[in-house]
LUMBA-125495 format. One record per atom (N, C-alpha, C): residue in three letters; x, y, z. Coordinates in steps of 0.001 Angstrom, whole numbers, plus 500000, padded with zeros to 6 digits. Example, Ala and Ser with C-alpha at 12.3 -4.5 7.8 and 13.67 -1.06 7.14 Angstrom:
2
ALA513190494310507800ALA512300495500507800ALA513200496700507800SER512850497750507080SER513670498940507140SER512900500030507870
END
This chain:
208
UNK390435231450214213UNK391397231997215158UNK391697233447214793UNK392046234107215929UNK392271235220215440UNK392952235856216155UNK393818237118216205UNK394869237541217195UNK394023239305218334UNK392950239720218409UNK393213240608218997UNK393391242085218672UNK394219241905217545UNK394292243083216917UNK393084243682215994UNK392572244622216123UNK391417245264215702UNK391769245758214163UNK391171245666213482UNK391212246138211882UNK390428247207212189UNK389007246903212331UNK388190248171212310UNK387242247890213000UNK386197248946212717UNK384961249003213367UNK383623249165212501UNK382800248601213077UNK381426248617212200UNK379959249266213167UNK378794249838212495UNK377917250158213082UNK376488249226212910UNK376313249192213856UNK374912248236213847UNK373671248772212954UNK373500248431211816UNK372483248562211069UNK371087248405211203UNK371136246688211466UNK369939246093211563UNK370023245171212647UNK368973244628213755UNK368875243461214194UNK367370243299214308UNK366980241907213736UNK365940241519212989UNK365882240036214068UNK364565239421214376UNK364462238120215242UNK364484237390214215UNK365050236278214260UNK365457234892213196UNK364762233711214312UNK363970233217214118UNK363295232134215424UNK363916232165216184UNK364538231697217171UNK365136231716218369UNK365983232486218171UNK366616233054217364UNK368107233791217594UNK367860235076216483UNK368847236341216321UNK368525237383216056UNK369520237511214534UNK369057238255213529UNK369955238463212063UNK370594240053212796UNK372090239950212585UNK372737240946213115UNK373134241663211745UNK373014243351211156UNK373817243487210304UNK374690244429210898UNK376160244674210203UNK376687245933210244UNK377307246498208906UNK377546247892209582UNK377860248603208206UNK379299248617208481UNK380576248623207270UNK381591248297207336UNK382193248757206137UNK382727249520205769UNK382937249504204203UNK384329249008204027UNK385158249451205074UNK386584248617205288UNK386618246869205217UNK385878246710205845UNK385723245253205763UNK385070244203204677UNK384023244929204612UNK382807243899203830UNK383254243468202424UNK383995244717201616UNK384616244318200380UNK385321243038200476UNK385853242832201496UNK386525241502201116UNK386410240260201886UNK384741240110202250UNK384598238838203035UNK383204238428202027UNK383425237303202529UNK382136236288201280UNK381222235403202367UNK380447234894201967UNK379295234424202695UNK380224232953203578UNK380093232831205077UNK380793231338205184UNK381946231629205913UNK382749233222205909UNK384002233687206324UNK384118233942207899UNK384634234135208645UNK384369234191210272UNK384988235348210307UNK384726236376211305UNK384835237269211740UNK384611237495213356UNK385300237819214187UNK385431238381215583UNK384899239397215205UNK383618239527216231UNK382883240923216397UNK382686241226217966UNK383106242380218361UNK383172242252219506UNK383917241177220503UNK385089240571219847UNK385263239429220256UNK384374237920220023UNK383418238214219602UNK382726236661219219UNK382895236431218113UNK383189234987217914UNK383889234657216640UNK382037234180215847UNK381775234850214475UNK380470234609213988UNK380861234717212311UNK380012233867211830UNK379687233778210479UNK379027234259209590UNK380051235133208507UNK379207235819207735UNK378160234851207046UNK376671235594206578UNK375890234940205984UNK375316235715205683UNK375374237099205156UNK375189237701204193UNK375978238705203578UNK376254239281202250UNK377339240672202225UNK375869241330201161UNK376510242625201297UNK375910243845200494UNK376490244721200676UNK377263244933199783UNK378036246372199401UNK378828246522200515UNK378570247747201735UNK379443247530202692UNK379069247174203950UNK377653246626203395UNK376832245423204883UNK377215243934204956UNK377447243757205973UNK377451242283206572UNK376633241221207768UNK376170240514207405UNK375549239962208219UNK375507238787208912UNK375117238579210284UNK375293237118210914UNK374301237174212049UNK374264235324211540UNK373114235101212823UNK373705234645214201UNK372717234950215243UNK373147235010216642UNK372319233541216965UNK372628232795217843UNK371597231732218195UNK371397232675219934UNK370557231349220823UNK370635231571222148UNK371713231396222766UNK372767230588222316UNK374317230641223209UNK374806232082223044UNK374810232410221507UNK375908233898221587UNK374786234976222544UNK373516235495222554UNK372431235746222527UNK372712236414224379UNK372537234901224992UNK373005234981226737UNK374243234745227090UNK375234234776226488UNK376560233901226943UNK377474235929226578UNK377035236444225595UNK377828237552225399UNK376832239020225223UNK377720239937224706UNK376736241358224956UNK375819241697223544UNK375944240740222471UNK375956240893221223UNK373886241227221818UNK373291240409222105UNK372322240530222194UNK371445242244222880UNK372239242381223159UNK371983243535223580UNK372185245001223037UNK372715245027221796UNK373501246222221391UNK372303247076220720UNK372227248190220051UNK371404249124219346UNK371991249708218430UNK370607250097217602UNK371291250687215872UNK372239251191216136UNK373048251124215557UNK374224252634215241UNK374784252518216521UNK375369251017217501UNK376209251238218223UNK377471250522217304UNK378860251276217606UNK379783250856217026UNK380674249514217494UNK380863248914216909UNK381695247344217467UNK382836246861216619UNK383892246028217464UNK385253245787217372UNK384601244834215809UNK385752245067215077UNK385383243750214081UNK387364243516213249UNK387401242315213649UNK388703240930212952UNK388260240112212319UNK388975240257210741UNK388345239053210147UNK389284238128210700UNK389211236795210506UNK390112235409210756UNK391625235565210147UNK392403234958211353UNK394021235047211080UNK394187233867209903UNK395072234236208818UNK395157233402207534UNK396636232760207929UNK397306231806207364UNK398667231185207500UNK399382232603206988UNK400469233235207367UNK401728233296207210UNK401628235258208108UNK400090235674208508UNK400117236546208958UNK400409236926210378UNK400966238023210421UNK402331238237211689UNK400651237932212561UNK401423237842214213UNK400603237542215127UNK400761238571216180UNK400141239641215958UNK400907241272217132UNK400109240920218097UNK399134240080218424UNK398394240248219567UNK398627239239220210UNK397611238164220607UNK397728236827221379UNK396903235789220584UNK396630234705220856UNK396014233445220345UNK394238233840221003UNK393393234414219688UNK391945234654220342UNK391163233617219645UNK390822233269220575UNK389402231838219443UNK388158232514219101UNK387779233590219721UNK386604234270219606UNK385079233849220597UNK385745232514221666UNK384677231861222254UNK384533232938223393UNK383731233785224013UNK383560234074225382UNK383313233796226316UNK384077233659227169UNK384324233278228260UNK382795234045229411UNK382978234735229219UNK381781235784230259UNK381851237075229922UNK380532237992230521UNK381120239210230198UNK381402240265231711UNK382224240856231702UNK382888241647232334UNK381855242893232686UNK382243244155233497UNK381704245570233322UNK382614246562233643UNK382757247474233251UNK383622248713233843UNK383592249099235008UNK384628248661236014UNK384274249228237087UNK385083250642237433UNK386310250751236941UNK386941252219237139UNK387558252497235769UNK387456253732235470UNK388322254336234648UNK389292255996234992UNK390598255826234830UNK391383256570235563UNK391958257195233982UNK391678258320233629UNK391951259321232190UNK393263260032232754UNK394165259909231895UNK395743260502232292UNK395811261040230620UNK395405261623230267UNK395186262755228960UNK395192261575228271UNK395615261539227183UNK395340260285226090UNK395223259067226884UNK395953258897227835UNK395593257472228454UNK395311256812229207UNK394791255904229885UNK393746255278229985UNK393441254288231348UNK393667253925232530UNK393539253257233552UNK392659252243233206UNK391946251071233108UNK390597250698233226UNK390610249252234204UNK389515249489234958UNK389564248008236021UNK388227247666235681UNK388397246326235465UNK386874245624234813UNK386395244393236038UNK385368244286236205UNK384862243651237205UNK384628241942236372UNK385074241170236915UNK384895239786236417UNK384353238764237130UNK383862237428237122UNK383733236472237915UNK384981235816238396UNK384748235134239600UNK386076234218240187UNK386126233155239474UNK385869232876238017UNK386017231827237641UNK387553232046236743UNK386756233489235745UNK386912233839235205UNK388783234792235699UNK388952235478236676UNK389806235669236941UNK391126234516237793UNK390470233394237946UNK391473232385237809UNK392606232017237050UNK392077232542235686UNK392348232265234537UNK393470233402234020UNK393407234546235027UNK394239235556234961UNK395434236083235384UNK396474236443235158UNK397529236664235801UNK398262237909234995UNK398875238607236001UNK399756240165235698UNK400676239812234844UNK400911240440233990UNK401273240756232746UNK400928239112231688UNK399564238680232169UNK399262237768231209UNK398092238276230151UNK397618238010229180UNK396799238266227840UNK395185237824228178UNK394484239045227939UNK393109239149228298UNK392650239835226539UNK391343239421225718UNK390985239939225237UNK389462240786225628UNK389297241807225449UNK388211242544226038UNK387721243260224776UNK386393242922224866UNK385402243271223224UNK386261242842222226UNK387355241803222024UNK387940241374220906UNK389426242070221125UNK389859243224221843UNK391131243600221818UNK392163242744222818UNK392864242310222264UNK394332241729222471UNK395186242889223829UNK394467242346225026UNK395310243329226492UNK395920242504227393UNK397204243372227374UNK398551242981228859UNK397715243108230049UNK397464242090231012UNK396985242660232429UNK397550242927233197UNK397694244125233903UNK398489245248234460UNK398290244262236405UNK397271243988236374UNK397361243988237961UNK395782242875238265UNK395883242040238785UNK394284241366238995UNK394137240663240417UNK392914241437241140UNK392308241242242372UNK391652239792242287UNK390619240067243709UNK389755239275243592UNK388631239019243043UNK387819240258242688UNK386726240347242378UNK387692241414240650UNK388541241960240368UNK388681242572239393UNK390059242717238494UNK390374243130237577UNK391675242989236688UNK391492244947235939UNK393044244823235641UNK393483246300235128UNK394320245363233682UNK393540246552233468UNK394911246939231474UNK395011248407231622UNK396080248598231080UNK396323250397230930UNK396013250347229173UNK395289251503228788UNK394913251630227332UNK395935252894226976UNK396437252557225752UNK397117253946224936UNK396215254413224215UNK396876256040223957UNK395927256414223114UNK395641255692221469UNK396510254543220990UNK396172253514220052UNK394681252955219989UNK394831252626220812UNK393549251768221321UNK392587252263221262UNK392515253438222139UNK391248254118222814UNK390828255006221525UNK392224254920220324UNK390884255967218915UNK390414254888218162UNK391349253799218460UNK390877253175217025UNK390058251942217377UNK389325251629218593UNK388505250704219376UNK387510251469219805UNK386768250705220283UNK385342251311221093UNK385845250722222444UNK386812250755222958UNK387422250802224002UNK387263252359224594UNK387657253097224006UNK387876254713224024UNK386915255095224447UNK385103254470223964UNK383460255225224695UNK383452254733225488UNK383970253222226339UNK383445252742227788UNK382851254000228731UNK382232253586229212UNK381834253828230721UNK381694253408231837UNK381838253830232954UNK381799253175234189UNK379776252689233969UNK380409251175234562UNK379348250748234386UNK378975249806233237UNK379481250154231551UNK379209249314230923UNK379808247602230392UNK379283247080229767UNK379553245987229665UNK380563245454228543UNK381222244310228638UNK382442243854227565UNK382515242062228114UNK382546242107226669UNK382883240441226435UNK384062240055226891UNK384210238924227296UNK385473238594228025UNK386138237820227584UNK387280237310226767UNK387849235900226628UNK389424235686227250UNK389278235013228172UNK390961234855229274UNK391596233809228204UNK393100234115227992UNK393820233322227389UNK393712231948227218UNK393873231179226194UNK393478229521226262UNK393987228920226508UNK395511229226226322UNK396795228472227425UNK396433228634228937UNK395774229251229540UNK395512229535230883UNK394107228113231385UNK393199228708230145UNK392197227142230410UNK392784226146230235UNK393808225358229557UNK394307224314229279UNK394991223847231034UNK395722224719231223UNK396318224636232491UNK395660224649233669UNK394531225523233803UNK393692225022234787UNK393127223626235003UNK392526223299233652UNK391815222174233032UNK392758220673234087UNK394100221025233701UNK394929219903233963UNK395375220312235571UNK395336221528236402UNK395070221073237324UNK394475220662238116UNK393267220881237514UNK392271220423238271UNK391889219072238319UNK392559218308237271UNK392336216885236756UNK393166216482237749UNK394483216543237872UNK395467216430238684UNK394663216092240242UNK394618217539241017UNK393818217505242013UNK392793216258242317UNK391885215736241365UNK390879214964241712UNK391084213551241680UNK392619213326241066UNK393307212135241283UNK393163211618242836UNK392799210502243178UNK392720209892244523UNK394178209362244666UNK395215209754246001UNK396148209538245939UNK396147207987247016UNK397071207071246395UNK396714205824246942UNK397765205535248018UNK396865205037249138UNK397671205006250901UNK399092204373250516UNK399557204829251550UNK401649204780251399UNK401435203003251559UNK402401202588250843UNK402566201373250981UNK401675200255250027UNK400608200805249404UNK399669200238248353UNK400487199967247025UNK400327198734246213UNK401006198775244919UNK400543200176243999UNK401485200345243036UNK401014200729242044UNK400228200587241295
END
């Protein structure tokens, strides 16, 4: 589990094919000192397992779920990415409840620059924005965001200049891509209405 809040950032070192799935490294020097082989880490929002350290490299394998399901598969040397190690018992919680599972991934569809800060409307699926509501908790590439406003086809967060130095939130472009995970209190609640809904309601006058 993890909250959203970004520690740091790492650069893509290496990605190497592992049979079906890919060895991801990054470089990290903030981080790596203090994670051990086995430890979970949100990268980019996907929650993955270290399984290797070196100095201030870290590494994890991707299967075909993380591979097609998120953007991890796609990234290049020396692109920079969100990285949270795992929330421990008694540490404050500044962001929201992130599991690290992704939901889908999103794309930039507008960005509106007001000097340090930040407009951004991200294009989503209708499944996926079901799951959404104004001033409810969206994580995007792993960051912990208020949603400002959500359409049909799209959703807004406003970024501070917080965010936008100390995330790779700040390089988006119109056009590029971000992992998506909609709050899990929101799936739970769908989950159960929809269960609800498919209940067959029994003709007036039928026993219980």
């Amino acid at each position: 589990m993890f909250t959203g809040i970004i520690q740091t950032t790492g650069r893509v070192s290496r990605l190497a094919p592992l049979g079906a799935g890919i060895r991801l490294a990054l470089e990290t020097r903030e981080l790596a000192p203090g994670l051990r082989v086995g430890d979970s880490v949100c990268v980019a929002g996907c929650c993955l397992t270290v399984v290797e350290t070196d100095g201030s490299r870290i590494g994890f394998d991707m299967g075909e779920e993380t591979i097609g399901r998120t953007t991890l598969g796609r990234r290049r040397i020396g692109d920079r990415i969100n990285l949270e190690s795992s929330l421990r018992a008694g540490d404050p919680l500044g962001g929201h409840f992130v599991t690290g599972h992704i939901d889908g991934v999103g794309r930039l569809a507008r960005r509106d620059d007001h000097g340090d800060w930040s407009d951004c409307w991200f294009s989503a699926s209708p499944a996926l924005l079901r799951q959404m509501a104004s001033k409810g908790s969206v994580a995007v590439d792993g960051v912990s965001l208020t949603l400002v406003e959500v359409g049909s086809d799209r959703f807004s967060v406003a970024l501070i200049p917080h965010t936008l130095a100390v995330t790779t939130l700040g390089e988006l472009r119109v056009g590029d891509e971000v992992n998506l995970e909609t709050d899990v209190l929101a799936k739970y609640i769908e989950r159960q209405l929809g269960l609800r809904d498919s209940v067959p309601v029994p003709p007036s006058g039928s026993p219980s």
